[in-house]
C-alpha positions as CSV (number, residue, x, y, z in Angstrom):
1,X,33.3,0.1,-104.9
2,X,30.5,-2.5,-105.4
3,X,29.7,-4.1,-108.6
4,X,26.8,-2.4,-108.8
5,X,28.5,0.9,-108.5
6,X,31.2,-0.4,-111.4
7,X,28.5,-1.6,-113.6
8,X,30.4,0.3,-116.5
9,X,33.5,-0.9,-115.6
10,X,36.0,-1.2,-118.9
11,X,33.9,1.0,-121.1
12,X,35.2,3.9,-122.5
13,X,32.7,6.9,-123.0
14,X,32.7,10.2,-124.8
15,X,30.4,12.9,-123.0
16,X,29.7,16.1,-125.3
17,X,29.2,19.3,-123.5
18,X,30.6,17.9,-120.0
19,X,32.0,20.8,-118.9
20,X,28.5,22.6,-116.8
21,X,24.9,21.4,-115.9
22,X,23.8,18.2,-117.3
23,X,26.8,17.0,-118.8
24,X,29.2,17.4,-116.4
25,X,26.8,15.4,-113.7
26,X,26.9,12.4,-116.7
27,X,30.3,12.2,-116.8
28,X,31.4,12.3,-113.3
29,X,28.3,9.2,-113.0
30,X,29.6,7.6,-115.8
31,X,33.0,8.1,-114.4
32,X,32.1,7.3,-110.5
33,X,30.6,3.6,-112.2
34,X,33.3,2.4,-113.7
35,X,33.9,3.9,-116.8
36,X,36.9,5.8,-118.6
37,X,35.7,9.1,-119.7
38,X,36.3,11.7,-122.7
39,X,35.1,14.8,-121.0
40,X,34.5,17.0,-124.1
41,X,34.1,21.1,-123.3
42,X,33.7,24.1,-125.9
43,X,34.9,26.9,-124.1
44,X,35.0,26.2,-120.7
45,X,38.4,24.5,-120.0
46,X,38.9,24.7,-116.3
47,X,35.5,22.9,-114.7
48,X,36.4,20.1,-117.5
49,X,39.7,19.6,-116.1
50,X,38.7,20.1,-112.7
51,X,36.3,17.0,-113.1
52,X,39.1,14.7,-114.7
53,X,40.7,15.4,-111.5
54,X,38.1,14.3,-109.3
55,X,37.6,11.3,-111.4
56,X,41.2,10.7,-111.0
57,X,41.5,11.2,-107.2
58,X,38.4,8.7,-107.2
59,X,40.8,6.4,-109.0
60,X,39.1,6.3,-112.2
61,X,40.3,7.4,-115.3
62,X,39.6,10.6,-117.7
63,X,40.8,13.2,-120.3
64,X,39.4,16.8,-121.3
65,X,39.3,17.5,-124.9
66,X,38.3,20.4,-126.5
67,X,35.5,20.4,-129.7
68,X,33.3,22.0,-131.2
69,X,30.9,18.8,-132.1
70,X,29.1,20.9,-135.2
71,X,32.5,20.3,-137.0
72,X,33.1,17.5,-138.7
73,X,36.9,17.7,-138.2
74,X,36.4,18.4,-134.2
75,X,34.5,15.4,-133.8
76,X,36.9,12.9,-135.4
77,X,39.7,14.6,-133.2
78,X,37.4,14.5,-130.4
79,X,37.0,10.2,-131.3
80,X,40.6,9.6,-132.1
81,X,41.5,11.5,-128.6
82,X,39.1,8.6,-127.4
83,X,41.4,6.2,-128.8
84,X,44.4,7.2,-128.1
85,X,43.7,7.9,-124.4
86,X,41.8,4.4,-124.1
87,X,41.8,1.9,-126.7
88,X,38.3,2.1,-127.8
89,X,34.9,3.9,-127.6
90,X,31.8,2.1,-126.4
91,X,29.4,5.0,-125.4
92,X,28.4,8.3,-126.5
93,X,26.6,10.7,-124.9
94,X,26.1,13.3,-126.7
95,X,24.7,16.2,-124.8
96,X,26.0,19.8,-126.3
97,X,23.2,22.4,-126.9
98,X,22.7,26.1,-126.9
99,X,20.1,28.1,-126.9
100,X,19.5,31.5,-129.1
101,X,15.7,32.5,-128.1
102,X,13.6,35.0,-130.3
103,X,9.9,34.8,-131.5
104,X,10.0,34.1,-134.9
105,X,9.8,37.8,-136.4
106,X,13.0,38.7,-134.5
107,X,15.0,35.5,-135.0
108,X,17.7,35.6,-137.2
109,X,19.2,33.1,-139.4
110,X,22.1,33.1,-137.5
111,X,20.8,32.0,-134.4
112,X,18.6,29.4,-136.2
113,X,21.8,27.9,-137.8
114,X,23.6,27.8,-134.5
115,X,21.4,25.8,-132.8
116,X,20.6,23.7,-135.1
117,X,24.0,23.4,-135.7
118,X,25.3,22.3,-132.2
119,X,21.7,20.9,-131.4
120,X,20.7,18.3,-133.9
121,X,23.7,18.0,-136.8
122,X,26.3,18.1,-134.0
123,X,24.4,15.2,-132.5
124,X,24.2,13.3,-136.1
125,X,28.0,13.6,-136.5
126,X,28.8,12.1,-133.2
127,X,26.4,9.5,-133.9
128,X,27.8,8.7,-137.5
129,X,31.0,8.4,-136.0
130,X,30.3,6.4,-133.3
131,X,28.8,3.6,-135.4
132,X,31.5,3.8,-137.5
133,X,34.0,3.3,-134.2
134,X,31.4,0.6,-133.0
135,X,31.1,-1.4,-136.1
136,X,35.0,-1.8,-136.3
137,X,36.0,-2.9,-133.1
138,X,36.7,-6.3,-132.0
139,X,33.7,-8.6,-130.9
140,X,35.9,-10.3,-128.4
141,X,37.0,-7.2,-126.4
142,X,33.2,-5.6,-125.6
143,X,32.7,-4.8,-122.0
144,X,29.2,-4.9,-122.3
145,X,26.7,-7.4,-124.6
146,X,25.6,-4.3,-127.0
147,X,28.8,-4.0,-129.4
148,X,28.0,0.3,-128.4
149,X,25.6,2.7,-127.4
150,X,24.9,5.9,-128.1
151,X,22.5,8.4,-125.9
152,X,21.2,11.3,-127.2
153,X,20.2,14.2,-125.0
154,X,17.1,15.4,-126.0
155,X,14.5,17.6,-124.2
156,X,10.6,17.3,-123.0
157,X,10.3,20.0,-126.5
158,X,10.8,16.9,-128.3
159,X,7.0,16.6,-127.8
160,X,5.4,20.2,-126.4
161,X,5.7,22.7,-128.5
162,X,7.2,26.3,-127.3
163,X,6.6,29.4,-128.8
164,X,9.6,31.8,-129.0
165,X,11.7,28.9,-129.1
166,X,11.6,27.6,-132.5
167,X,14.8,26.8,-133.4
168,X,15.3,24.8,-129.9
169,X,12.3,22.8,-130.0
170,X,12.9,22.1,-133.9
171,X,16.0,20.3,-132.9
172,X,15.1,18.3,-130.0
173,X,11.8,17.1,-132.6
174,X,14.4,16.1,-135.1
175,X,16.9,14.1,-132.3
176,X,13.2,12.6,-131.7
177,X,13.4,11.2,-135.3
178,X,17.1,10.6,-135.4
179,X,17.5,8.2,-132.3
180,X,14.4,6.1,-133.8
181,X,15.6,6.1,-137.2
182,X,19.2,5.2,-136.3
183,X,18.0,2.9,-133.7
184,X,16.3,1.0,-136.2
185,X,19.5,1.1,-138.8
186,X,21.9,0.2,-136.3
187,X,19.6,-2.8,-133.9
188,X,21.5,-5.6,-135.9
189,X,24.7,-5.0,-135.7
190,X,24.0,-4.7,-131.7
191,X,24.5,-1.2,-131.3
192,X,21.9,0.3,-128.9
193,X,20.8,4.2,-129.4
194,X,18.1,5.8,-127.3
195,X,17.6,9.3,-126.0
196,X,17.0,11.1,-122.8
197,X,14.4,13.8,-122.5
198,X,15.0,15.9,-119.1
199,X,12.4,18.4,-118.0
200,X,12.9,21.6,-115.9
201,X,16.5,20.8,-114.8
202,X,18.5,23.0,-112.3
203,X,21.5,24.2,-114.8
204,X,22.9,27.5,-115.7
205,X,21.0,27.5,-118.8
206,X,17.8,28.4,-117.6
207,X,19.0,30.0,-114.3
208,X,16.2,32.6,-114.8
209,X,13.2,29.8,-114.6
210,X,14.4,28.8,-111.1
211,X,17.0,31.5,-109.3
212,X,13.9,33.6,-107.7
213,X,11.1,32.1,-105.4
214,X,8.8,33.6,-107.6
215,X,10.2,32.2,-110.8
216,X,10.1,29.1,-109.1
217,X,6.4,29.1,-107.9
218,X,5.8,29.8,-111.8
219,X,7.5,26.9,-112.7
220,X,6.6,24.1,-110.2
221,X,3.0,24.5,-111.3
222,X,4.2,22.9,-115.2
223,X,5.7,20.4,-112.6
224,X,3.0,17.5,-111.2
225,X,6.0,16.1,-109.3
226,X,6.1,19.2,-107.4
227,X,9.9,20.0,-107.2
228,X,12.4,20.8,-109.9
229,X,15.1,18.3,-111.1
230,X,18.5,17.9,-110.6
231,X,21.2,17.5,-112.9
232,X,22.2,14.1,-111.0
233,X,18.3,12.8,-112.0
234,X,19.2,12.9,-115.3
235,X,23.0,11.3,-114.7
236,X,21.6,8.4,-113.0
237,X,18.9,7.7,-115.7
238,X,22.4,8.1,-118.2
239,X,24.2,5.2,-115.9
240,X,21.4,2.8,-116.5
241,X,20.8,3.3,-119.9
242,X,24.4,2.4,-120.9
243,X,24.7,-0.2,-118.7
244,X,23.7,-4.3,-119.6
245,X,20.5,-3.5,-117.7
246,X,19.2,-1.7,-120.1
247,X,20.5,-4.2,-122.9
248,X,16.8,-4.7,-124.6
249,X,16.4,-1.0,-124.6
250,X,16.9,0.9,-127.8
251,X,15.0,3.4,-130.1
252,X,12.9,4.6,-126.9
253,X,13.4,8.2,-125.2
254,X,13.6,8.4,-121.5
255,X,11.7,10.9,-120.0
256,X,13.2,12.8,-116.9
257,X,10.7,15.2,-116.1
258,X,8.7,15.4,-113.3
259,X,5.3,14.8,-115.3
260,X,5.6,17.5,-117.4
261,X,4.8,15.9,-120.8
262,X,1.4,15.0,-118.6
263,X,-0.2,18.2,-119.6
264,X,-0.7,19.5,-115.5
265,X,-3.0,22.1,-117.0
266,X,-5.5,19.1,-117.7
267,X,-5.8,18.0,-114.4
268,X,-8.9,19.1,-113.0
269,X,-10.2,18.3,-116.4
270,X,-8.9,21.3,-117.7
């Protein structure tokens, strides 16, 4: 491979959620550029494993770990696994997130607590622990010139509001906050944390937006780019924001999304 293509080469990374849609395109990028990669999964074992076997045919190195990142004890397993596999951690991505929709009449706290859960205090306890990791490792041995970065996964309903969604949207406004305010904590001791906000992506999760023509038709017109985006869209945007070429990036949320945060009803002057 090209340097280009191994311009993560010695990091080690920890991807939450990696085993479907988004996550698992991040991981097997992160993995195709160089890096060694925790592959973390919930429930669904076999497509993690199955990827840290194509990483490994590739030649690169990975693990599969199970946890649940709204537990506290999960996620320092989930760390420690990091550790033991490879030395050191020097980028998170953390990516897990459900969905539990219901307007809010009919939503129960139950399903608000879930995602919240998983969504947004999942995403602070990977965080916290990663700066922790970052703060005590040894200057000298850094891959890159940020001593870590962390990438949150947010969503474009960081910004537009959606009905019948409350509990989602909630979270992704609150990883908004988060990756600013821990950006701005965490700038001078060289740690780097910024977010990615994907649009309509082409994932199991929302299946039912884009599995029909029709659905589709309905959907490209929230769309000004005119197609809907791919998991690997958002992986590649993942590979340059960890890498040194993004060094004097932090605090700042990448939007992957086709225009939508452009308001496309507005533009015949609504």
């Amino acid at each position: 491979m090209s340097s280009q293509e191994q311009r993560l080469a010695h990091h080690v990374a920890i991807v939450t959620g990696a085993s479907s849609g988004i996550g698992i395109a991040v991981a097997e990028a992160l993995g195709l550029a160089g890096a060694a990669v925790i592959v973390n999964y919930h429930s669904q074992d076999k497509p993690a494993q199955e990827l840290v076997d194509r990483l490994e045919k590739a030649g690169g190195r990975a693990r599969a770990v199970k946890a649940d990142v709204s537990k506290e004890e999960d996620v320092l397993r989930l760390f420690d696994a990091a550790t033991d596999a490879f030395g050191r951690v020097d980028l998170l991505v953390a990516n897990s997130g459900v969905q539990k929709d219901a307007g809010i009449a009919e939503m129960t706290l139950a399903d608000w607590n879930t995602v919240i859960d998983i969504n947004l205090t999942g995403q602070f306890l990977c965080a916290r622990e990663a700066v922790r990791r970052f703060r005590a490792q040894d200057k000298a041995k850094r891959p890159a010139r940020s001593a870590g970065s962390i990438i949150a996964m947010s969503s474009v309903h960081e910004v537009i509001p959606w009905a019948g969604h409350i509990n989602y949207a909630s979270a992704k406004g609150g990883i908004r906050m988060l990756t600013r305010s821990l950006a701005q904590e965490v700038a001078a001791d060289g740690i780097r944390v910024n977010a990615i906000a994907p649009g309509a992506i082409r994932t199991p999760i929302n299946k039912e937006a884009w599995e029909t023509e029709a659905a589709l038709e309905k959907l490209l017109t929230l769309i000004p780019y005119g197609r809907i985006g791919e998991p690997e869209d958002v992986a590649r945007a993942a590979v340059w924001l960890a890498s040194d070429e993004a060094d004097y990036v932090t605090g700042t949320t990448l939007f992957v999304d086709g225009g939508m945060t452009l308001y496309p009803e507005f533009r015949d002057n609504g």
